[in-house]
C-alpha positions as CSV (number, residue, x, y, z in Angstrom):
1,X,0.0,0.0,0.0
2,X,1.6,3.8,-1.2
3,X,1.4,6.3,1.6
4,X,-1.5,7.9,-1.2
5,X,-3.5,4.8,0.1
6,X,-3.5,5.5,3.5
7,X,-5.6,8.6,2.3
8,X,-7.4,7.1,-0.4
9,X,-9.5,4.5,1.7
10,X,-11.2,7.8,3.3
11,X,-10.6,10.5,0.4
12,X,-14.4,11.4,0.7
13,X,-13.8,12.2,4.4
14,X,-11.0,14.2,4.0
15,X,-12.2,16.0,1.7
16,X,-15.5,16.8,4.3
17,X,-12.7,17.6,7.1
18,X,-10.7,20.2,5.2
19,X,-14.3,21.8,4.1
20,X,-15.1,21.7,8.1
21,X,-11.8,23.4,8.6
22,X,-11.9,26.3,6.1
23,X,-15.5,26.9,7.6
24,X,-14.4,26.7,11.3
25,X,-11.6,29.8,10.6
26,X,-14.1,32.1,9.6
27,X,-12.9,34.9,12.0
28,X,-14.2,38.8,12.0
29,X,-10.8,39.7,12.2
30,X,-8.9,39.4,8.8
31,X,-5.6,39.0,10.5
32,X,-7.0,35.6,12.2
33,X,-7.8,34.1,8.8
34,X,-5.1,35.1,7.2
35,X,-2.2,33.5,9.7
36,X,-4.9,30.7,10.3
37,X,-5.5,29.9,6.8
38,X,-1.3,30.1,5.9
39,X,-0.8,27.7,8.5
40,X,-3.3,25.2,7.6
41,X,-2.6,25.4,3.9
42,X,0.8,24.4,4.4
43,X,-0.7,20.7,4.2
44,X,1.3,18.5,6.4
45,X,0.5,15.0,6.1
46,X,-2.8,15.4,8.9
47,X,-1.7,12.1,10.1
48,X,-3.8,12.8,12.9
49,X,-7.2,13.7,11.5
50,X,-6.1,10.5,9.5
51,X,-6.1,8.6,12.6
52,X,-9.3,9.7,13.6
53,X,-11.1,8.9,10.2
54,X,-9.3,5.0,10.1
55,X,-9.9,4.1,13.5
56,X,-13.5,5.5,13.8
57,X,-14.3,3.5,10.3
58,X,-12.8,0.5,11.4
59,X,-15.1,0.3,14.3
60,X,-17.8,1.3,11.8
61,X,-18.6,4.9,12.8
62,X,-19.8,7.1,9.7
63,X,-20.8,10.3,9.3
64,X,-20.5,13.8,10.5
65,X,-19.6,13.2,13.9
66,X,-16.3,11.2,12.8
67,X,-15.7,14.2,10.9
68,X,-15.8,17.0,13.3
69,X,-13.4,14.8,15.8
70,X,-11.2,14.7,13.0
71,X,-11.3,18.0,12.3
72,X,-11.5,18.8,15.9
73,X,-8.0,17.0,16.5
74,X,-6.2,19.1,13.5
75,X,-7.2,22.6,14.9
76,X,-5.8,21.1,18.6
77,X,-2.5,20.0,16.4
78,X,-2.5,23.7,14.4
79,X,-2.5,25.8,17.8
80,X,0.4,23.6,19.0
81,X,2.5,24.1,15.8
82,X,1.8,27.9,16.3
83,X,3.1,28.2,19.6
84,X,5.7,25.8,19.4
85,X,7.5,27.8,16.4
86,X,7.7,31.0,18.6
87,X,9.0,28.5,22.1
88,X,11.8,27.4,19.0
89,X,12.0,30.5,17.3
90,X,12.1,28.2,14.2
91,X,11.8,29.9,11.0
92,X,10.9,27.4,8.8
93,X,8.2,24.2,8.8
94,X,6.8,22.2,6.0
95,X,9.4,23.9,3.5
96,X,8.4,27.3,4.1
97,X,8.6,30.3,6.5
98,X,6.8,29.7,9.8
99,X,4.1,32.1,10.8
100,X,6.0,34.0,13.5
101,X,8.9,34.7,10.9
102,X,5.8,36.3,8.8
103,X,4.6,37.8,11.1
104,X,5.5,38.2,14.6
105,X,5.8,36.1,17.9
106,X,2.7,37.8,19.0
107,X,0.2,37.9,16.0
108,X,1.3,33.9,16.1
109,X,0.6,33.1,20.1
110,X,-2.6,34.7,19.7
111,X,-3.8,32.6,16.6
112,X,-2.7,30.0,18.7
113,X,-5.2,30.6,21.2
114,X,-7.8,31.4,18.7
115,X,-7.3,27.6,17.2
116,X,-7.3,26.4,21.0
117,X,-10.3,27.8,21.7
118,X,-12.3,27.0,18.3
119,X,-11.5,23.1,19.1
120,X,-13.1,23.6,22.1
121,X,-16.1,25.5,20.3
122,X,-16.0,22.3,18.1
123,X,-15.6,19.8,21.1
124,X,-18.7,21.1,22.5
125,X,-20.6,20.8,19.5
126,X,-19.7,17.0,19.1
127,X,-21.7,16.9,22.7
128,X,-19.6,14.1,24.3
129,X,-18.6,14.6,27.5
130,X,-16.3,11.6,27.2
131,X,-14.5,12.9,24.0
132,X,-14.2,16.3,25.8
133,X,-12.3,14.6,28.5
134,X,-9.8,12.4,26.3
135,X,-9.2,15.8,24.8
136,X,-8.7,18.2,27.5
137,X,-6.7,16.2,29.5
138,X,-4.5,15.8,26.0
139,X,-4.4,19.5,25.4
140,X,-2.9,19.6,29.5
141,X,-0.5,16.7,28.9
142,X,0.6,18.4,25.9
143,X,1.3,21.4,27.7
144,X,3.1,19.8,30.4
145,X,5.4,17.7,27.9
146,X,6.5,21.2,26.0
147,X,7.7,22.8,29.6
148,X,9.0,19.4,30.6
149,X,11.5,19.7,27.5
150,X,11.7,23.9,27.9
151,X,13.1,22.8,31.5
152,X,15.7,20.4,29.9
153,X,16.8,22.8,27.1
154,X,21.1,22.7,27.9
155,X,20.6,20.1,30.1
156,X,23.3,16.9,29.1
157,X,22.5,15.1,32.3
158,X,18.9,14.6,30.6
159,X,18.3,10.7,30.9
160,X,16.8,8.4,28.2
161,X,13.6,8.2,30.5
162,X,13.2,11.5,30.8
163,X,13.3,11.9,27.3
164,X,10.5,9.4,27.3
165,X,8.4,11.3,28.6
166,X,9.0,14.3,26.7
167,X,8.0,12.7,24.0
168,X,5.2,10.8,25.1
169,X,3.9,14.1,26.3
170,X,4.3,16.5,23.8
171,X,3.7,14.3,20.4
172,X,2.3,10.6,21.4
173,X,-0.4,12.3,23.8
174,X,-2.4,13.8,20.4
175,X,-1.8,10.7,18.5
176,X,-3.7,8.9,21.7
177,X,-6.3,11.2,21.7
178,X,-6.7,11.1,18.3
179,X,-7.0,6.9,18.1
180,X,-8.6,6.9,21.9
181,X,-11.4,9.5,21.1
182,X,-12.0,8.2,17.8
183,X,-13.2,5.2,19.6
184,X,-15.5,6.4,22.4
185,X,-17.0,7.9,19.5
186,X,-17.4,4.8,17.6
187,X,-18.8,3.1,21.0
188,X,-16.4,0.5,21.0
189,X,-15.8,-2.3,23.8
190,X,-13.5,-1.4,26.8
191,X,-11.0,-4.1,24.8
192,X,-11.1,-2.0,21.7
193,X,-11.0,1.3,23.1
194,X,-7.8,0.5,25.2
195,X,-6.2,-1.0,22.4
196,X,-6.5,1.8,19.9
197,X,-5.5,4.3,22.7
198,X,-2.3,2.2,23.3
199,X,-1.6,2.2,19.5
200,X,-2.2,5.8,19.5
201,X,0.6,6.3,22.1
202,X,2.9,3.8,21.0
203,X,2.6,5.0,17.4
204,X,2.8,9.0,18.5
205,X,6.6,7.7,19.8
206,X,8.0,5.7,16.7
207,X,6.4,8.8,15.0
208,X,8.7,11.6,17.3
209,X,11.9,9.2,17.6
210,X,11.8,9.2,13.5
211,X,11.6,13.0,14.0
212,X,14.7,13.1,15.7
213,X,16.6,10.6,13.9
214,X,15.7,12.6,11.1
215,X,17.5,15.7,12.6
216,X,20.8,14.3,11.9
217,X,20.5,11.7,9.3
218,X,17.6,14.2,7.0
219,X,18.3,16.7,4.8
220,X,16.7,20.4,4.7
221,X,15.2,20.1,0.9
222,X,12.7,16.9,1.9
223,X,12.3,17.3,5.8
224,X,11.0,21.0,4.8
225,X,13.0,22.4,8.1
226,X,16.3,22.7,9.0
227,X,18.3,19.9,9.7
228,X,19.7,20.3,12.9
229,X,17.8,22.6,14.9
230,X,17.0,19.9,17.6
231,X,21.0,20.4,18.2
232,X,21.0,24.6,17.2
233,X,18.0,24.9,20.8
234,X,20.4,22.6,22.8
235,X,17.4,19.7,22.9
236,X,19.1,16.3,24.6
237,X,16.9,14.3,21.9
238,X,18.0,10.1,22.3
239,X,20.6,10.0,19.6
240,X,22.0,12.7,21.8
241,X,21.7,10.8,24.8
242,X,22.6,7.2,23.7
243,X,25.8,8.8,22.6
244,X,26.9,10.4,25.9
245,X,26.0,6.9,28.0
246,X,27.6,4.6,25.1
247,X,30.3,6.2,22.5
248,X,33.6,7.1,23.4
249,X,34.7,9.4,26.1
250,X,35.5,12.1,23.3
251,X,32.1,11.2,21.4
252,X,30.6,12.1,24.8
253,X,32.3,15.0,25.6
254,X,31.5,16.4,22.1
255,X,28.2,16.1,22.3
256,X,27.6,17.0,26.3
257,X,29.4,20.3,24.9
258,X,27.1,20.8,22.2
259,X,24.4,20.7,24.3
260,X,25.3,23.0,26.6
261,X,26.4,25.2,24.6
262,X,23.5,25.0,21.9
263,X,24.3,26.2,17.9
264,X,25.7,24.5,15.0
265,X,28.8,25.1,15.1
266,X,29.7,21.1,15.7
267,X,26.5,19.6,13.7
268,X,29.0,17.7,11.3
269,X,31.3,16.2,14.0
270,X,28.0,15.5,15.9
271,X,26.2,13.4,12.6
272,X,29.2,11.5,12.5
273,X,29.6,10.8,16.5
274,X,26.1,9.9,16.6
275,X,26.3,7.8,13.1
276,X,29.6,6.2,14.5
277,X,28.7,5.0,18.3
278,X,25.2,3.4,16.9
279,X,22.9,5.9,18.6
280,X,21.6,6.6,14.9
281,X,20.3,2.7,14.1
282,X,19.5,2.7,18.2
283,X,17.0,5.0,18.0
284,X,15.7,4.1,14.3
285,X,15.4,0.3,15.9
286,X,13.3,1.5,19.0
287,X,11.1,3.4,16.0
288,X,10.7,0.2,14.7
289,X,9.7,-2.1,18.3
290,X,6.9,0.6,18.6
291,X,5.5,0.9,15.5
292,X,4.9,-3.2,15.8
293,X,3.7,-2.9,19.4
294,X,1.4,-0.4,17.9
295,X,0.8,-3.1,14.9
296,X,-0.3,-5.6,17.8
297,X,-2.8,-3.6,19.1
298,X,-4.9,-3.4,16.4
299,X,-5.5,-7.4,16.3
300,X,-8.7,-6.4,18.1
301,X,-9.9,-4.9,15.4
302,X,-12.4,-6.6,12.7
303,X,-10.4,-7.5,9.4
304,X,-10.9,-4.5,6.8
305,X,-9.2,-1.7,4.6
306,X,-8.8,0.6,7.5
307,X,-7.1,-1.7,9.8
308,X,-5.2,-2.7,6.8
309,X,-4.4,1.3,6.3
310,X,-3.5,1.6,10.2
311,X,-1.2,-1.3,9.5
312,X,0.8,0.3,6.5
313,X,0.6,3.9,8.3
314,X,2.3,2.5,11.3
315,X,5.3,1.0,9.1
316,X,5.2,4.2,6.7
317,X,6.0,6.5,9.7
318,X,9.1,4.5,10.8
319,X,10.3,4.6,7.0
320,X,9.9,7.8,5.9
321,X,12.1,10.4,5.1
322,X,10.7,13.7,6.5
């Protein structure tokens, strides 16, 4: 199955969800449309609306509830990106500029915030206290996960689990509410429901250690950012990590510098320390255990294209290249 297929099995639905979205940015103020609509036009590959859409029809769920969530779930996603750029001061995303190098740090928060606040708008018209729960406490896990890896910025005494939880916090958290509320919307058995919220979070981690593998093994032109600027904010991602605790005193003492000292002025000696000591195929190879734990959950799902997409999607995000 081509990654096109993922998308294909629900094209119609899509389709619906990016209608749902250019409706729900209708704002009185031109400047809200305008940042919201450059953000959301930059595409992305909405693996999370995607989510929602496969696991919902694979538990049979149709219809315009399935959509809204979906939608719901991207607008969460958007406000993140938004406010994340200006906590990285990153200046480019998706292959272009980022909103905040367009215009402003401010203009950007506060379109944030709008976003935020229209998925809760959106949250309230699905009129499931259960879904508004699932996505709630995601939006405050999310939170807690950015601050956790603000906190650790610098920090080369950052271990492997707390890195974990980073992770699991700021990235796997909306691919769990994405699979999890997708679910409790489809009315699904306690079984299922768990299951597709554990493949949620296990897949939300092979998705972000890809991301950082990527950071040193990518290249600018198809990862649409700049490789390296996990390294350039002084972020102790796990290549990072591994490195310090298993390559070679200098390979450690490299890197524990780099951090500290944030920049990219060692990013070449750094690729090849981290390429060297293993930490590279280390964290490529834990992508790969999760995505098949994630794999394994969905055995408790009836046989069908959508599992069959959810299958495919789990093994295209540990082999992609951006």
């Amino acid at each position: 199955m081509q990654p096109q297929a993922f998308y294909r099995v629900v094209a119609d639905d899509f389709s619906a969800v990016d209608e749902i979205i250019r409706r729900q940015l209708v704002s009185r103020v031109p400047l809200v449309e305008k940042i919201g609509d450059y953000i959301i036009s930059a595409g992305g590959k909405r693996l999370r609306p995607l989510l929602v859409l496969l696991c919902g029809k694979a538990l049979g769920q149709q219809g315009d509830q399935l959509r809204l969530l979906a939608a719901t779930i991207e607008f969460l996603h958007t406000a993140t990106l938004l406010h994340d750029d200006v906590v990285d001061m990153s200046d480019m995303r998706r292959g272009r500029s980022t909103a905040n190098a367009q215009w402003g740090n401010a203009p950007s928060v506060l379109v944030g915030d709008f976003l935020y606040s229209r998925s809760f708008e959106m949250m309230v018209e699905l009129g499931s206290m259960d879904v508004m729960r699932i996505l709630s406490k995601a939006t405050r896990v999310i939170a807690e996960g950015e601050v956790l890896q603000l906190s650790k910025i610098r920090d080369a005494s950052t271990s492997e689990e707390t890195y974990m939880e980073v992770i699991r916090g700021k990235t796997a958290m909306l691919f769990e509410a994405s699979t999890h509320s997708a679910a409790v919307l489809a009315a699904a058995d306690t079984a299922q429901t768990e299951a597709l919220r554990t493949f949620g979070d296990h897949l939300g981690v092979a998705f972000q250690l890809v991301d950082d593998l990527l950071d040193y093994r990518g290249d600018a032109a198809t990862l649409g950012k700049n490789v390296g600027d996990d390294l350039a904010e002084g972020k102790p991602t796990l290549p990072l990590i591994y490195c310090m605790r298993e390559g070679t005193p200098e390979q450690a003492a490299l890197v524990r510098q780099a951090i500290q000292k944030g920049g990219l002025d060692d990013l070449e000696s750094i690729r090849a320390a981290v390429e060297a000591c293993g930490a590279l195929d280390y964290t490529a190879q834990q992508a790969r255990d999760y995505a098949e734990r994630a794999i394994k959950c969905l055995d408790t799902l009836p046989a069908s294209e959508y599992r069959d997409a959810l299958i495919e999607l789990s093994r295209f995000a540990v082999a992609r290249t951006h």
